[in-house]
Backbone as a printed PyTorch tensor [residue, N CA C, xyz], in Angstrom:
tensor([[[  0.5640,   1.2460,   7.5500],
         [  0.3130,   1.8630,   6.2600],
         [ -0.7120,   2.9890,   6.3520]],

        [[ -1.6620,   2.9080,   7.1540],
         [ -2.3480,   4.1480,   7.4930],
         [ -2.8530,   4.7540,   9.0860]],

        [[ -2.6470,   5.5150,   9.1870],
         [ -2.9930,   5.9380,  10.2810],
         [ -4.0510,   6.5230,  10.7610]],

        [[ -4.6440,   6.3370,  11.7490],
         [ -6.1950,   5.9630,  12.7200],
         [ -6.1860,   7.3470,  12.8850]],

        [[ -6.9910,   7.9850,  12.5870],
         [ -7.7260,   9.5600,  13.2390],
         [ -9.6160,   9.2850,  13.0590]],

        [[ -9.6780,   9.2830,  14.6440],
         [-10.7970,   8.6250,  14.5270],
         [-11.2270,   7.7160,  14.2500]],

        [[-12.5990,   8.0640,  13.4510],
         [-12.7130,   6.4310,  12.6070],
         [-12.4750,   6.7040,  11.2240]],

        [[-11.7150,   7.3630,  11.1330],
         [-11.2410,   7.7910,   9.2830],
         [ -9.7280,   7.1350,   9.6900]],

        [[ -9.2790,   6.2750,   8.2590],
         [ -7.8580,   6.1040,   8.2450],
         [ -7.4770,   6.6950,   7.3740]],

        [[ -6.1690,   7.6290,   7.4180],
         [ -5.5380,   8.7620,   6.4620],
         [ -3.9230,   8.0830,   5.8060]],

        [[ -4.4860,   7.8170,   4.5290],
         [ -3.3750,   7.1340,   3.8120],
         [ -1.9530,   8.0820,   4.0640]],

        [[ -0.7830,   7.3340,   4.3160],
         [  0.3270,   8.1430,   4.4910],
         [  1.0650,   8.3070,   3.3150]],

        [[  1.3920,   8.9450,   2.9230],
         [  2.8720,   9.2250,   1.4780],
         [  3.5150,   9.6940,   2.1310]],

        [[  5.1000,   8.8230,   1.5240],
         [  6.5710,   9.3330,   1.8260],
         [  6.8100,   9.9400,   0.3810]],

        [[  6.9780,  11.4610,   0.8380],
         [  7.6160,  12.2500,  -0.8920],
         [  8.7820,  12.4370,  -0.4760]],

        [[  9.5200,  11.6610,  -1.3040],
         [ 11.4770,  11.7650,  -0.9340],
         [ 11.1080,  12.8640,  -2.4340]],

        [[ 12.0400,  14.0920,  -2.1780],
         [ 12.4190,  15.5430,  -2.8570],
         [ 12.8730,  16.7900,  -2.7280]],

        [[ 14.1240,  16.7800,  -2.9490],
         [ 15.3690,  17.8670,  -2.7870],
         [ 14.7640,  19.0190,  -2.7900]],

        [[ 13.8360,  19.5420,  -3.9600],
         [ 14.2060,  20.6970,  -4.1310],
         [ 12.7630,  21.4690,  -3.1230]],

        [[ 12.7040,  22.2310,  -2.2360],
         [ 12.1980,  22.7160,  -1.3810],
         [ 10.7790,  23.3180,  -1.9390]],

        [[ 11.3100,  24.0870,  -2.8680],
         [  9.8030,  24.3040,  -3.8920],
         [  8.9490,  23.1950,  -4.1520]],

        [[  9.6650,  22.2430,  -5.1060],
         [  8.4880,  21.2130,  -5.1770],
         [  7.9120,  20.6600,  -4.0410]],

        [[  8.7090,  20.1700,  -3.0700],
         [  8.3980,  19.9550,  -2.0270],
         [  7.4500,  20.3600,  -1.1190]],

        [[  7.2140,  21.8820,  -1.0140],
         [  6.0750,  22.2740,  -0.3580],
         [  4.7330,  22.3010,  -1.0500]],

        [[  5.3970,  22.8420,  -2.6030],
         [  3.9540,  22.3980,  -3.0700],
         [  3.2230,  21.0370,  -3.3320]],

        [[  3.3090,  19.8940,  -3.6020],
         [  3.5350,  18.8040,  -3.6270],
         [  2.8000,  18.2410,  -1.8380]],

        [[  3.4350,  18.7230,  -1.0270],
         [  2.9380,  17.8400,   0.2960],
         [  1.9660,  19.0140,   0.5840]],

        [[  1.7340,  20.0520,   0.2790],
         [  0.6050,  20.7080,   0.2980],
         [ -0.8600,  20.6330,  -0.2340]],

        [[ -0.6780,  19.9430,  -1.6920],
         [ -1.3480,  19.7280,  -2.3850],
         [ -1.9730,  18.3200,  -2.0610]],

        [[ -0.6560,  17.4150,  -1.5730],
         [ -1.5430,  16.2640,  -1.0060],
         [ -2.2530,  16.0790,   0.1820]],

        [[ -1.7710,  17.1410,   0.9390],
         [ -2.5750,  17.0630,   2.0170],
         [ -4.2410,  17.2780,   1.9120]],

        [[ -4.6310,  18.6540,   1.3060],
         [ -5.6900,  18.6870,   1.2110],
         [ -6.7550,  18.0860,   0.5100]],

        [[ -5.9040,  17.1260,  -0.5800],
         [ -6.3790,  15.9860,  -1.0810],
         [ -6.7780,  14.6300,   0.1650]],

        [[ -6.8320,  15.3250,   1.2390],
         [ -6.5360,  13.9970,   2.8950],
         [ -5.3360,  12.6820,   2.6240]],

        [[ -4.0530,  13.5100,   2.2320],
         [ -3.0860,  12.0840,   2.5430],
         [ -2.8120,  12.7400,   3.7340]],

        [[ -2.0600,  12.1320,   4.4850],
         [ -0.8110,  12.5160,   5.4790],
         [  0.5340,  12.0910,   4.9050]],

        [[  1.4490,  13.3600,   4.8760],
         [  2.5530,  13.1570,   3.4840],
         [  3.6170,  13.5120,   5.0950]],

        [[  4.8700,  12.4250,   4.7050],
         [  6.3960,  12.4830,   5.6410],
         [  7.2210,  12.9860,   4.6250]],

        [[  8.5110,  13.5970,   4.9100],
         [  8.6790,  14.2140,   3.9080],
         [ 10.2590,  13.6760,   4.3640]],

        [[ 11.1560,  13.1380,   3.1650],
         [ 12.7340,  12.6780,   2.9900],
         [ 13.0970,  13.6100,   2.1340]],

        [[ 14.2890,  14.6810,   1.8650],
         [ 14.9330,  15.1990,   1.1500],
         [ 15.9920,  14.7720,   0.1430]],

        [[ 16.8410,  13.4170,   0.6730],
         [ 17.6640,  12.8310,  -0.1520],
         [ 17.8590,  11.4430,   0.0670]],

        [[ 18.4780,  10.8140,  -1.1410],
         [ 17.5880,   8.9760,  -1.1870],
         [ 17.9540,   8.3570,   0.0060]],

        [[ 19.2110,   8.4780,   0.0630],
         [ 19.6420,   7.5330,   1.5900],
         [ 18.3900,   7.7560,   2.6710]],

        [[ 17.8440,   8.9370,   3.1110],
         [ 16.6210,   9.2310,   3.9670],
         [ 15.4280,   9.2100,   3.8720]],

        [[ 15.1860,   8.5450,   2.1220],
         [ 13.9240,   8.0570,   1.4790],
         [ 14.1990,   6.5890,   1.7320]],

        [[ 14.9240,   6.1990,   1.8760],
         [ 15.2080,   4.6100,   2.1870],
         [ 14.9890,   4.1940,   3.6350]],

        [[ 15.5820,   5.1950,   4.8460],
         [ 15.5170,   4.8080,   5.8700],
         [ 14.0590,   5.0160,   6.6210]],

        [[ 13.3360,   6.1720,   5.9700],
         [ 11.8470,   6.1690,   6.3520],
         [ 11.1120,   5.4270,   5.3600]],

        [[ 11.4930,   4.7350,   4.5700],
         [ 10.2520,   3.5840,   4.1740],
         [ 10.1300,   2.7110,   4.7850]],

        [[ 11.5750,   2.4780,   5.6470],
         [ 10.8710,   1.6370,   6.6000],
         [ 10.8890,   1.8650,   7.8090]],

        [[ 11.0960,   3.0610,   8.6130],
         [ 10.3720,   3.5630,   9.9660],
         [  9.0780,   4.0550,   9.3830]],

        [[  8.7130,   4.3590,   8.6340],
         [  7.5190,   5.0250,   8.5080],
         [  6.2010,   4.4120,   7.7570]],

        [[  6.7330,   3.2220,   6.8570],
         [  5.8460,   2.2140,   6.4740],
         [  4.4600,   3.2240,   5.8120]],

        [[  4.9320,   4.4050,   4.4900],
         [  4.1500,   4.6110,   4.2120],
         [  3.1090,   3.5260,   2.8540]],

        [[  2.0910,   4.2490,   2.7450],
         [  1.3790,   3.7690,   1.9750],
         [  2.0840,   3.6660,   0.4070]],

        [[  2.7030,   4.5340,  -0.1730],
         [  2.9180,   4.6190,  -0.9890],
         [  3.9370,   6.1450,  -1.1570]],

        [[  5.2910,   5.7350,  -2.3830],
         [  6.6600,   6.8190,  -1.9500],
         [  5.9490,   7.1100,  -3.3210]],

        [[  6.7830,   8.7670,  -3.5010],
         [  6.9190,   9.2600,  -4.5880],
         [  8.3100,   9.9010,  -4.3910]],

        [[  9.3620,   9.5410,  -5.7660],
         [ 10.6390,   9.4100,  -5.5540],
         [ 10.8600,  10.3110,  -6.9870]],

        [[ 11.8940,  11.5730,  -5.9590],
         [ 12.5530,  11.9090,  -6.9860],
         [ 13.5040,  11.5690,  -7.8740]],

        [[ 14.0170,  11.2140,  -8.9270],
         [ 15.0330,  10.8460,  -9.1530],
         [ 16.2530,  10.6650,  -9.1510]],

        [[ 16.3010,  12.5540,  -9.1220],
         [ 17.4690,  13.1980,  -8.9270],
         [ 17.7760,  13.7330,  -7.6380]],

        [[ 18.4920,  13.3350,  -6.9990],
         [ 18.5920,  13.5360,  -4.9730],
         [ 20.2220,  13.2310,  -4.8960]],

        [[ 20.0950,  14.1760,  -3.5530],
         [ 21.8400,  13.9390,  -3.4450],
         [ 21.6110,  12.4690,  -2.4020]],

        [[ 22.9190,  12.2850,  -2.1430],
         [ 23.1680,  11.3400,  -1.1780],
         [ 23.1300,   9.7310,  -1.7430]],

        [[ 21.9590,   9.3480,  -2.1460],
         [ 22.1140,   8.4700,  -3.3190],
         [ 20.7390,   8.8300,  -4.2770]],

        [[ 20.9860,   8.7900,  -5.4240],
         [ 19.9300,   9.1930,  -6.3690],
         [ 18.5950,   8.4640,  -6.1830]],

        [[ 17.5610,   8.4580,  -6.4690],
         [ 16.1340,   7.4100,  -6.6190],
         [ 16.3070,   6.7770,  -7.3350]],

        [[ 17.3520,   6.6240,  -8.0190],
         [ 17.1250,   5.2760,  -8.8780],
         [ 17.5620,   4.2110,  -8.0080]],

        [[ 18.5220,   4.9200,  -7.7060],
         [ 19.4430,   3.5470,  -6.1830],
         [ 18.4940,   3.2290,  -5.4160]],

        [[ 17.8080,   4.2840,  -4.1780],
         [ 17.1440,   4.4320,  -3.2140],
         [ 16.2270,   3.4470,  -3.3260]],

        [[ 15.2770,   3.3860,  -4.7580],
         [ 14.3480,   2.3690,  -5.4130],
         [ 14.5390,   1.2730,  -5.5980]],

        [[ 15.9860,   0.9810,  -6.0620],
         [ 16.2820,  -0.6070,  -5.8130],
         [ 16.5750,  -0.9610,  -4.2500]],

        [[ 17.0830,  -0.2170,  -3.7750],
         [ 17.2800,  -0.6630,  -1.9120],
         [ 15.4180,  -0.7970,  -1.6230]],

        [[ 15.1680,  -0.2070,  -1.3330],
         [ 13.9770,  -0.4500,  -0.7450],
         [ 13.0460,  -1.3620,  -1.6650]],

        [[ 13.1740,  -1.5850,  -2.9190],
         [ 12.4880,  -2.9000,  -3.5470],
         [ 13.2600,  -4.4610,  -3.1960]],

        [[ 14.5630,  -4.2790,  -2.3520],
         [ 15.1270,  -5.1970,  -2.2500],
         [ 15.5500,  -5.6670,  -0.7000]],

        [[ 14.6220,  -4.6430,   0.2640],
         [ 14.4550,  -5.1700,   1.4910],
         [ 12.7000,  -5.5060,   1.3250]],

        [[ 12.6430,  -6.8870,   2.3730],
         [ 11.5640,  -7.3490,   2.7830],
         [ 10.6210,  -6.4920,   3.1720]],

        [[ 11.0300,  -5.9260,   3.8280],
         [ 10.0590,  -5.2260,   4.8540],
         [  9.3880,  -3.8510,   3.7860]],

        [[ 10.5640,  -3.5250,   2.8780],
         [  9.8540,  -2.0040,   2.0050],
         [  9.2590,  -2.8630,   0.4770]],

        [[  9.4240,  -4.0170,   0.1740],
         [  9.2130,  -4.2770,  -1.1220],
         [  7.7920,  -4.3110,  -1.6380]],

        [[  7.2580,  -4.2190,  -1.1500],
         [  5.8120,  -4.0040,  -0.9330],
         [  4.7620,  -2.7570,  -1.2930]],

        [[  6.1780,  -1.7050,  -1.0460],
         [  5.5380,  -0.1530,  -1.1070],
         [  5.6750,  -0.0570,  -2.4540]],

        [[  4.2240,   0.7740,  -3.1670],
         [  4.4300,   1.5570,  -4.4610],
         [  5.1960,   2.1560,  -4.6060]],

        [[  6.3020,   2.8390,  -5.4380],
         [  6.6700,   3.6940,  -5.9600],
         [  6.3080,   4.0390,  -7.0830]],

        [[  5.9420,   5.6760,  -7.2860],
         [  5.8940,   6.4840,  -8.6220],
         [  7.0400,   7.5660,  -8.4310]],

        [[  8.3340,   7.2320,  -9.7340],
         [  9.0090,   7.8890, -10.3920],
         [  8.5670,   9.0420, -10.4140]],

        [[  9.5400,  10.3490, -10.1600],
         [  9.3240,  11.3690, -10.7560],
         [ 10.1710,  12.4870, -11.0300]],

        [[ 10.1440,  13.0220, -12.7530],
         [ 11.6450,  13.2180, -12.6750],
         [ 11.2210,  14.5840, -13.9440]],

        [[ 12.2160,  15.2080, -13.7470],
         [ 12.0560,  16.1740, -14.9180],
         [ 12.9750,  16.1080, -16.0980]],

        [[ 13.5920,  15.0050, -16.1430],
         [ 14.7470,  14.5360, -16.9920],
         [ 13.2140,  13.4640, -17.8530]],

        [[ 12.6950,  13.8850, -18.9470],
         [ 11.3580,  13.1450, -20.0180],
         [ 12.1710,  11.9820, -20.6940]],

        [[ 13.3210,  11.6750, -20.7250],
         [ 14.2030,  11.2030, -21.6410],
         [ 13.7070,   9.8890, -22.2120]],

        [[ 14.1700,   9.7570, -23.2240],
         [ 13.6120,   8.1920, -24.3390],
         [ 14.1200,   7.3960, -23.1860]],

        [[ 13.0580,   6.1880, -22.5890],
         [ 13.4600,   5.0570, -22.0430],
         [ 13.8080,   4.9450, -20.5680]],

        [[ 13.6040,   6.9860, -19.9820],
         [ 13.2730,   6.9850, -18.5140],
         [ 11.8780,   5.7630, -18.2190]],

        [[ 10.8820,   6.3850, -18.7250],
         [  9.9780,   5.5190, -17.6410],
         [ 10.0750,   4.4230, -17.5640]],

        [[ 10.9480,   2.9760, -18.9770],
         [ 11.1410,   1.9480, -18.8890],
         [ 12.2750,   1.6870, -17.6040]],

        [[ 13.2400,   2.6290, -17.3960],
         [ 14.3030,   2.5910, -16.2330],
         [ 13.7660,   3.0020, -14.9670]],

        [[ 12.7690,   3.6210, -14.9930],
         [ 12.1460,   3.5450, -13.3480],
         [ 11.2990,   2.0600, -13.3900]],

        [[ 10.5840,   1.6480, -14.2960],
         [ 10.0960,   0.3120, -14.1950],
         [ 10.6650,  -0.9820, -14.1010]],

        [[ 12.3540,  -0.4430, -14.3090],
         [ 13.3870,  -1.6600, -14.5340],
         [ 13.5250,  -1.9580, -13.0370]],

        [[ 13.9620,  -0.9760, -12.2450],
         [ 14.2340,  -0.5560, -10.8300],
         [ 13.2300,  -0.8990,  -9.7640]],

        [[ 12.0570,  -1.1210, -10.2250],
         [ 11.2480,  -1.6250,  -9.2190],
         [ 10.1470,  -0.2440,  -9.0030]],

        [[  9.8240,   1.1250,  -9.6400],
         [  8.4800,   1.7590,  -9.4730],
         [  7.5420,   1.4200, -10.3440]],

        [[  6.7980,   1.2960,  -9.8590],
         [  5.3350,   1.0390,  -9.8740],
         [  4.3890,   1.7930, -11.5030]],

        [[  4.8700,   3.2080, -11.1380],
         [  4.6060,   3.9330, -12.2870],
         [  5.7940,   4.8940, -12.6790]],

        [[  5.2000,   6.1630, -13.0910],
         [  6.2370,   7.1700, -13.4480],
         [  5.7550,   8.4480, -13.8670]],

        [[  5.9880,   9.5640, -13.4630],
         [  5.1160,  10.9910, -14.0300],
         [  6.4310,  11.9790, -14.0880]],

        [[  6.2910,  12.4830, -14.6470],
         [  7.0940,  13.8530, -15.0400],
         [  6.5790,  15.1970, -14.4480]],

        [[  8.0530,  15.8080, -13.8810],
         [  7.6730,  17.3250, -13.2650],
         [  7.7650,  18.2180, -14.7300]],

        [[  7.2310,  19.2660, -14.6730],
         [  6.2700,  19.4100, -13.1860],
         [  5.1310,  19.1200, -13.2460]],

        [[  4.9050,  18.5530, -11.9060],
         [  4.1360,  17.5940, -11.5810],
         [  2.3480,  17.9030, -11.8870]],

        [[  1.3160,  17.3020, -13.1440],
         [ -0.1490,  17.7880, -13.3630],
         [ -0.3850,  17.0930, -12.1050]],

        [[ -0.8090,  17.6660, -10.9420],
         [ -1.7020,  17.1410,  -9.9050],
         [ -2.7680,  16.0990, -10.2790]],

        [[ -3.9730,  16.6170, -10.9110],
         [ -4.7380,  15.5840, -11.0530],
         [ -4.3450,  14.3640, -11.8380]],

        [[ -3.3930,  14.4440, -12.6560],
         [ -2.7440,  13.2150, -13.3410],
         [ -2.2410,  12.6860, -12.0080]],

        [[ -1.4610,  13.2920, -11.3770],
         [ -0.4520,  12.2280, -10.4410],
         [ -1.8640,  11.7620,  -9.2010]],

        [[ -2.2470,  12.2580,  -8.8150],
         [ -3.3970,  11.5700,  -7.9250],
         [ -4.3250,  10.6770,  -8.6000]],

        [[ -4.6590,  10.7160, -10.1710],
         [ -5.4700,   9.6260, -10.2770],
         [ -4.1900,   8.0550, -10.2120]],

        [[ -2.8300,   8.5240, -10.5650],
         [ -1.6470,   7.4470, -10.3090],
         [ -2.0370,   6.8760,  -9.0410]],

        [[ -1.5390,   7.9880,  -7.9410],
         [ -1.9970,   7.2220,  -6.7090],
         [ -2.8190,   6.3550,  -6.4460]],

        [[ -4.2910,   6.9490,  -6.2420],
         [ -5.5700,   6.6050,  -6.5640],
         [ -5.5400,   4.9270,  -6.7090]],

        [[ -5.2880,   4.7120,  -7.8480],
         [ -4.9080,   3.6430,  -8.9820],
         [ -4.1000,   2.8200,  -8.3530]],

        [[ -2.9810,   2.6970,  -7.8080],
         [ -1.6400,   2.1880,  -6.7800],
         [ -2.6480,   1.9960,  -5.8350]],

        [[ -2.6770,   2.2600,  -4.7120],
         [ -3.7630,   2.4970,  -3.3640],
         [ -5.1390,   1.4680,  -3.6510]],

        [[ -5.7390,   1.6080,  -4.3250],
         [ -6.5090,   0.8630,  -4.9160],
         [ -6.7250,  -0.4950,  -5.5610]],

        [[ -5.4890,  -0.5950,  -6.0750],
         [ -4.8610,  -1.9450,  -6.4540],
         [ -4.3030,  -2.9290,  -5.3680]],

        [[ -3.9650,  -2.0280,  -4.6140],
         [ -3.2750,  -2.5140,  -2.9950],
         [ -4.1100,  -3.1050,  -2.2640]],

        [[ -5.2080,  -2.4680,  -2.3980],
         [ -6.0690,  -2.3080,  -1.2710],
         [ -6.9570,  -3.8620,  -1.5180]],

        [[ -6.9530,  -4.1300,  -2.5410],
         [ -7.5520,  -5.5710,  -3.3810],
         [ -6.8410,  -6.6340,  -2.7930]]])
């Protein structure tokens, strides 16, 4: 769940997200916040690195080709080995009764693009923290 540099351990995030824009900004932004962010483009490959990669905590787009995050979220809440990991929802579809359907599915929380940085890191924060207890 985290990885040793030095004697600092650097929390890892898996950001499964299609669209290349968000994407760079997003694992850019977390980096210099000190995560170490892996990066999946579509759900089937947000599923298979949650569990080669055993991050700390996913942030899942919703909308992804291959299989959507809503799927991706129930697979990996429904293997052993990933059920464990936070997920925070994140979707630009605001719709009445999204965030209850990412909570149905097994994430953790839920934020809307585009994405307020300091909102979504105090999420993390909060997840990570709770974990860490």
């Amino acid at each position: 769940m985290r990885a040793e540099h030095g004697d600092q351990s650097v929390v890892k995030i898996l950001l499964v997200e299609d669209n290349e824009m968000n994407r760079d900004m997003l694992s850019r932004r977390l980096k210099r916040n000190g995560y170490d962010v892996v990066i999946a483009v579509d759900g089937q490959q947000g599923v298979d690195m949650a569990a080669s990669e055993a991050p700390a905590l996913i942030l899942m787009d919703m909308s992804l080709p291959v299989i959507d995050g809503w799927e991706a979220t129930r697979r990996i809440k429904a293997n052993d080995a990933t059920r464990a990991i936070p997920v925070i929802a994140l979707t630009a579809h605001a719709m009445a009764g999204d965030r209850e359907k990412a909570l149905d599915v097994g994430c953790e929380d839920y934020d809307t693009k585009p994405v307020e940085i300091t909102r979504l890191l105090g999420k993390i924060t909060a997840l990570l923290g709770a974990g860490a207890s």
